[in-house]
N, C-alpha and C positions, 0 to 999 in steps of 0.2 A: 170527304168530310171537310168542313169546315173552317181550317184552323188557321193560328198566327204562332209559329214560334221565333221569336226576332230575341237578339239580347241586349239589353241594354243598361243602364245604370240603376242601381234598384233606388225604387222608388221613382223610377222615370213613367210615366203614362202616355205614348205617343199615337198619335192614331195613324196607323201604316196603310190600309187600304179602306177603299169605300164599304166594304163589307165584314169589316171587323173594328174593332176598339181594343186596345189592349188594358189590363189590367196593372197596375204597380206591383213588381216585380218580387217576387219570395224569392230571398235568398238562394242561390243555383243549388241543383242536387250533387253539381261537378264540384262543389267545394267539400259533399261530403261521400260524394263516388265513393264505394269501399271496393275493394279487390277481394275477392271469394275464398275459398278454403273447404277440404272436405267437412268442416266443421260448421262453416255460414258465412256470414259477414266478416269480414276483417277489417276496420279503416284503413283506406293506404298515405303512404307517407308522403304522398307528393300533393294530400290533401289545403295543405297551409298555402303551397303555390298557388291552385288552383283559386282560392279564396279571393284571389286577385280578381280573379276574369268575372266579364260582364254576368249578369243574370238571368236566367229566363222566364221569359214575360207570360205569364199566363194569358188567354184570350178567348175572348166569346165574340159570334157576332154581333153587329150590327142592329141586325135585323133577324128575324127568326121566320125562313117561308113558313104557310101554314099546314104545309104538306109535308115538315118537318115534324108536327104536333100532332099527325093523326095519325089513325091505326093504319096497316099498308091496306088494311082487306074489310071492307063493310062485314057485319055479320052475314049478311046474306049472300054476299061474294060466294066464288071459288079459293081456296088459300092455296095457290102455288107454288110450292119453294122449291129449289135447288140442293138436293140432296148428292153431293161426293158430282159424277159425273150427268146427272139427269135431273129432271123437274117432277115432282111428283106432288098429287094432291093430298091435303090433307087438311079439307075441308071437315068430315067426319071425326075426326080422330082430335083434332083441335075440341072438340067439344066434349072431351072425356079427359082431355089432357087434366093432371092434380095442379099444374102451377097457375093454372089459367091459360086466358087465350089472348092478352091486349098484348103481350110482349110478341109470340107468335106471329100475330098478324103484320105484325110490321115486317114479317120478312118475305110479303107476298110477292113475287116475280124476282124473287134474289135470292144470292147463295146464304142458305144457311148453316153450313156443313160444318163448319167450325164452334158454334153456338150453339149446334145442337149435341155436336159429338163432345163439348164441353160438359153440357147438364148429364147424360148420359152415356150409359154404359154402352160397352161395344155391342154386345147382345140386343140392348133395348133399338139402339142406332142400328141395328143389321134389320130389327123388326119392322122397323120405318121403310125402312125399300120393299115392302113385300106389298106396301101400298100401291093403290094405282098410280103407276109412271103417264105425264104428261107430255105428248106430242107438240113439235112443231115450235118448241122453243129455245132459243140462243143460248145454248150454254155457257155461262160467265166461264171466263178460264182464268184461275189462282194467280195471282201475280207469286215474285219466288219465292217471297217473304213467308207466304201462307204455304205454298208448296214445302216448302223445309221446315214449317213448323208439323206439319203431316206428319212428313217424317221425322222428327223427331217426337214425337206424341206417342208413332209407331213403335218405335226405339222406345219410350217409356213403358208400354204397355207390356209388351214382349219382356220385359228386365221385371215385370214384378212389382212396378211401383204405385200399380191402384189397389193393389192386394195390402186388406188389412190386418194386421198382427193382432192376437186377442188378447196379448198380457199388456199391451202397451194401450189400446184401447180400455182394458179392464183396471190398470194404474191408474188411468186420467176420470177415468169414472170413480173409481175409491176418493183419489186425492177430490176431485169435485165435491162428493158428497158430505166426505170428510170437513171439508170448508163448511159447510153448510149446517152440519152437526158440532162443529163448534159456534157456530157463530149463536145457533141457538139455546147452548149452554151459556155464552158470556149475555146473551141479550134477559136474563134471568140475575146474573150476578154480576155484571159490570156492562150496563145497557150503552153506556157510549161506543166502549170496545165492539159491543154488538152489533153494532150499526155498522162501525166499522168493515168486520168480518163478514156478517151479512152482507153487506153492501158489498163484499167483493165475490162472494158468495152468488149473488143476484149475476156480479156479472161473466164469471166462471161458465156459471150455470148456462147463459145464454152464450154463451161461446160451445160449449159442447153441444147443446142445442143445433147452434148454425152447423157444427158438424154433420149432425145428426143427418139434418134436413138433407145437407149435402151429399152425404156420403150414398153409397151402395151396396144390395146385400144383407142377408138374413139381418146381421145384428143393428144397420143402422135401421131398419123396417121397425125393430122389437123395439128400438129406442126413438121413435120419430117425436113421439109425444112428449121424451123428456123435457123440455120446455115449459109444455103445457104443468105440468104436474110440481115442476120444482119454481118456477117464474111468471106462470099467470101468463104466458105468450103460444099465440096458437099458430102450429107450424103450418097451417093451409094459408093463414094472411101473412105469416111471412117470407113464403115460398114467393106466393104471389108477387108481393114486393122486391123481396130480393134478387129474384132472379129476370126482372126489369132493372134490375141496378146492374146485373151481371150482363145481362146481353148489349146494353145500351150508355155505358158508363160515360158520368158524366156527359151526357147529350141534354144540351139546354132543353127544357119544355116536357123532359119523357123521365129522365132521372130522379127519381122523389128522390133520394139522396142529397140532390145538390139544392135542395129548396125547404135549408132550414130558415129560421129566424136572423137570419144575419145576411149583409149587403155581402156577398162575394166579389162582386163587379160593379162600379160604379151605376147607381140609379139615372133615370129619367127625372126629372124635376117632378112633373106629379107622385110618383113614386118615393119619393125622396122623406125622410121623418127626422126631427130634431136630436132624437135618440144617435141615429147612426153613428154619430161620431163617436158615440163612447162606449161601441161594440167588443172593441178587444177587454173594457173592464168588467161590462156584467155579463160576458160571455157561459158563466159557467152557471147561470140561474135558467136558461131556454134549455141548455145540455140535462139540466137535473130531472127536466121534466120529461126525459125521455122515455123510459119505463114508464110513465103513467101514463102517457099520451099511445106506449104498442099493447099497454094493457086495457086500453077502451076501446082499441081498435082490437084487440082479441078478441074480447066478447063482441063486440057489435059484429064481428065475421061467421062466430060461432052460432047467434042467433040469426041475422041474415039469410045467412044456407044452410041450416037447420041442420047443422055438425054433431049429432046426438054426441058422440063417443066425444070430441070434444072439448063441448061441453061442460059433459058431465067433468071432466078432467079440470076443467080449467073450478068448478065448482069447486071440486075436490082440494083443490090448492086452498083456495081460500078459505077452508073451512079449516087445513090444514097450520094453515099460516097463522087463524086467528087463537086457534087451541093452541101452539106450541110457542110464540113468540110475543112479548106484550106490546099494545099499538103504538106506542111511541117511536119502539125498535122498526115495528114492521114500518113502518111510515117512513122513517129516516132513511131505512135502505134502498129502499124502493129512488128515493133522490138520492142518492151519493151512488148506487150501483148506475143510475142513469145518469149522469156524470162522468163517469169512471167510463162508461161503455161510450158513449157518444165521443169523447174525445180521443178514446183510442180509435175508434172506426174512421171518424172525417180525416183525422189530420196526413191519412196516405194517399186523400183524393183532392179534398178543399183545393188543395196549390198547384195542382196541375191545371194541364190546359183541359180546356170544353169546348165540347164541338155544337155547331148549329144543325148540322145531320148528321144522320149516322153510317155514312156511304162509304164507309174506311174500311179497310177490313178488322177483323175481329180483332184478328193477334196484332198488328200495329195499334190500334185502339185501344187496348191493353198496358200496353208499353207506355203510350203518351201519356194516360188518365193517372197513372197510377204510381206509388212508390211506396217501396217497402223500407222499415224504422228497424235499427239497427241497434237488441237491446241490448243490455247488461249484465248478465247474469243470470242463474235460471227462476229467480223470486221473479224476472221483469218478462222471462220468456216465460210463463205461466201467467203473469198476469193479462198478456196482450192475448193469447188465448188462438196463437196462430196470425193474429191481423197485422206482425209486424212483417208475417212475409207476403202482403196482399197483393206483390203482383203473380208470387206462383202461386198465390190462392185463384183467382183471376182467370191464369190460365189453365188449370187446372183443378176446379173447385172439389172434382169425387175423387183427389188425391187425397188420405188423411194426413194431418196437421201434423203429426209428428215424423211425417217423410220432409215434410219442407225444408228445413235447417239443410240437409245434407243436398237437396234439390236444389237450391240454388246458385252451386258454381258450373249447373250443367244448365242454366236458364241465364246465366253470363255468360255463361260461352256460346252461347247459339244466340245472345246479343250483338257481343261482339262480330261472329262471321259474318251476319246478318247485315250490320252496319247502321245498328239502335242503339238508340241511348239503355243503360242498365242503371234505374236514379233509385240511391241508397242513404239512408240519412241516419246518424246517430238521434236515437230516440227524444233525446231531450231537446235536441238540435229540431227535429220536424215540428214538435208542440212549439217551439217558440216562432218559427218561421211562418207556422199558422196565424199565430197570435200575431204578427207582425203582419202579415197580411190583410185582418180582421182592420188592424190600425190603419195601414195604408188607405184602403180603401173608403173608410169610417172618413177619412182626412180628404178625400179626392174629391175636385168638382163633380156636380152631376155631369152628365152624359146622356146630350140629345139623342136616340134612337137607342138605347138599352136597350135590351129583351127583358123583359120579365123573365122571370123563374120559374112559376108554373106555365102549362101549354095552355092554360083557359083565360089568360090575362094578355097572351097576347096581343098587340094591335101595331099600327104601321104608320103611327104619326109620329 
């Protein structure tokens, strides 16, 4: 894969090789490193030291090949991939697959074993070998990094920790709903509060959602469509989406994640628009519009491929929505829940590095793209909805969310042996880093040979 990590002065922009560009520097994760506990995050004290030391420079390339930007397998291909110790096809089986097939393909003639044993269960990953095995090709052998995360995965699995608990599932479900039944009692008798509540309500809701989608096993199946039903978001398009954000993070051209409305990396002069400089100020009016923009893409998916069930579900909400809450309320939450959710989600990717391909292995690619916010209490661990532990979301996406907290000083310590960075940030400390980034950048000459952001804008002048 692709990358630059160099450190240097923040706010420095140096170009280190002919095949990269770096970005102005976000504030290092090492100044807010936290040290772990059976409880989660803990800041550690020799954080103010660290404050000192250089930064780390985020970096995109150059240039973006265009064989970075495509799927690995034509439709008509064979799909190849590397499953544990062998290659097996799964040409057939790709076309039935629920998340889609464009993320899949990209892993034609390469290990997928990690990605896949991520999305799925062991059972369902046992069922994929029973596929036809492919002769006569080179088997990638794990560098050690991926070899010990195996085992350690192994080590999860055996302990108990995909196994989900039904009172603690059944609390987060109450308190969720809970939210949402007040919000539309105050949206009747104190409509600003309403908005409020709602709007946090909206994004509750889509976080248990994300679980949903995620998760494994009778209850998460009965609950796939909560989403649909409480948010107007339909978990086939966001499967889709997401889990091309999951296999391929932050990969310039393939990540729709990293290609919102805003310059991350300094533009090309064509590219370039009057506005950008003053990105870190109206930053939070492109965020508002983010529910509206995954609820036109619900229906437009719903209708598309003709998702009867739903559909009707997503129907059902709306009709829901405009009986029980008045439109001003409904209106208002819908932008402040898309607000509220967009800025909790980018700010653990935005400031890391990005890669030009995706030819790293998984679990180091994980570790670089990513970092987890270090809340405050449990109003702020509720509100983030699991996303402030997004890199053991990451590497473990059908773990549920309330195993994370205690997960992650066994996900620092197989950091450390490992010999990787473990980047942990007090919550308020990442939103501003971000915002400081948005500014940097907003303020930076253009930059002859940028990449574009999407894969279809690519070009090589």
């Amino acid at each position: 894969m692709t990358r630059l990590s160099v450190s240097a002065a923040v706010g420095a922009a140096l170009v280190a090789t002919s095949s990269a560009f770096t970005l102005n520097a976000v504030p290092s994760s090492s100044a807010a490193m936290s040290t772990s506990s059976g409880r989660g995050h803990r800041r550690s004290r020799a954080c103010s030291a660290s404050r000192q030391q250089p930064s780390m420079v985020t970096s995109v390339p150059r240039t973006v090949p265009e064989t970075g930007t495509k799927a690995g397998a034509a439709s008509k291909q064979r799909l190849h991939v590397q499953l544990g110790d062998a290659f097996y096809d799964l040409t057939g089986w790709r076309k039935l697959h629920p998340a889609g097939n464009h993320w899949i393909d990209r892993y034609a003639e390469r290990d997928a074993t990690d990605v896949m044993a991520a999305f799925h269960s062991d059972d369902a990953f046992d069922r994929l070998k029973t596929l036809p095995k492919v002769k006569g090709k080179e088997i990638v052998e794990p560098n050690s990094v991926t070899k010990n995360f195996r085992a350690f995965r192994k080590e999860l699995v055996e302990a108990g920790w995909f196994k989900r608990i039904w009172y603690k599932d059944a609390s987060i479900v109450a308190l969720q709903v809970g939210t949402f039944a007040a919000g539309i009692v105050l949206s009747r008798t104190n409509p600003w509060l309403g908005v409020v509540v709602m709007g946090l309500a909206h994004t509750t809701g889509g976080w248990l959602a994300h679980d949903m989608v995620h998760g494994r096993g009778k209850f998460c199946s009965a609950m796939r469509h909560y989403g649909a039903v409480t948010c107007g978001l339909s978990s086939k398009w966001w499967s889709e989406k997401h889990n091309l954000h999951h296999a391929f993070t932050n990969v310039v051209g393939v990540d729709e994640d990293i290609m919102p409305p805003f310059w991350l990396w300094a533009p090309k002069h064509r590219r370039d628009r009057p506005w950008r400089k003053f990105q870190h100020l109206y930053w939070p009016l492109p965020f508002s519009l983010t529910f509206l923009l995954w609820r036109i893409d619900s229906v437009r998916t719903a209708i598309a491929k003709k998702l009867k069930l739903e559909g009707g579900l997503l129907a059902l909400h709306y009709c829901l929505l405009a009986a029980l809450v008045p439109l001003p309320v409904a209106i208002g939450h819908i932008f402040l829940g898309g607000w509220l959710t967009a800025t909790l989600v980018t700010v653990t990717h935005t400031a890391e590095e990005y890669a030009a391909e995706d030819d790293s292995s998984y679990v180091e690619t994980q570790f670089r793209t990513t970092r987890d916010a270090i809340t405050d209490g449990p109003v702020a661990e509720y509100v983030w909805g699991g996303m402030q532990y997004q890199l053991e979301h990451h590497l473990f996406p059908t773990i549920p969310r309330y195993k994370y907290r205690q997960l992650v000083p066994l996900v620092r310590k197989f950091a450390e042996e490992n010999g990787i960075e473990y980047r942990a940030t007090p919550q308020w400390e990442i939103i501003k880093d971000n915002l400081a980034l948005l500014k940097r950048v907003g303020s930076s000459p253009v930059m002859p040979g940028s990449p574009a952001p999407g894969a279809a804008d690519i070009d090589k002048k």
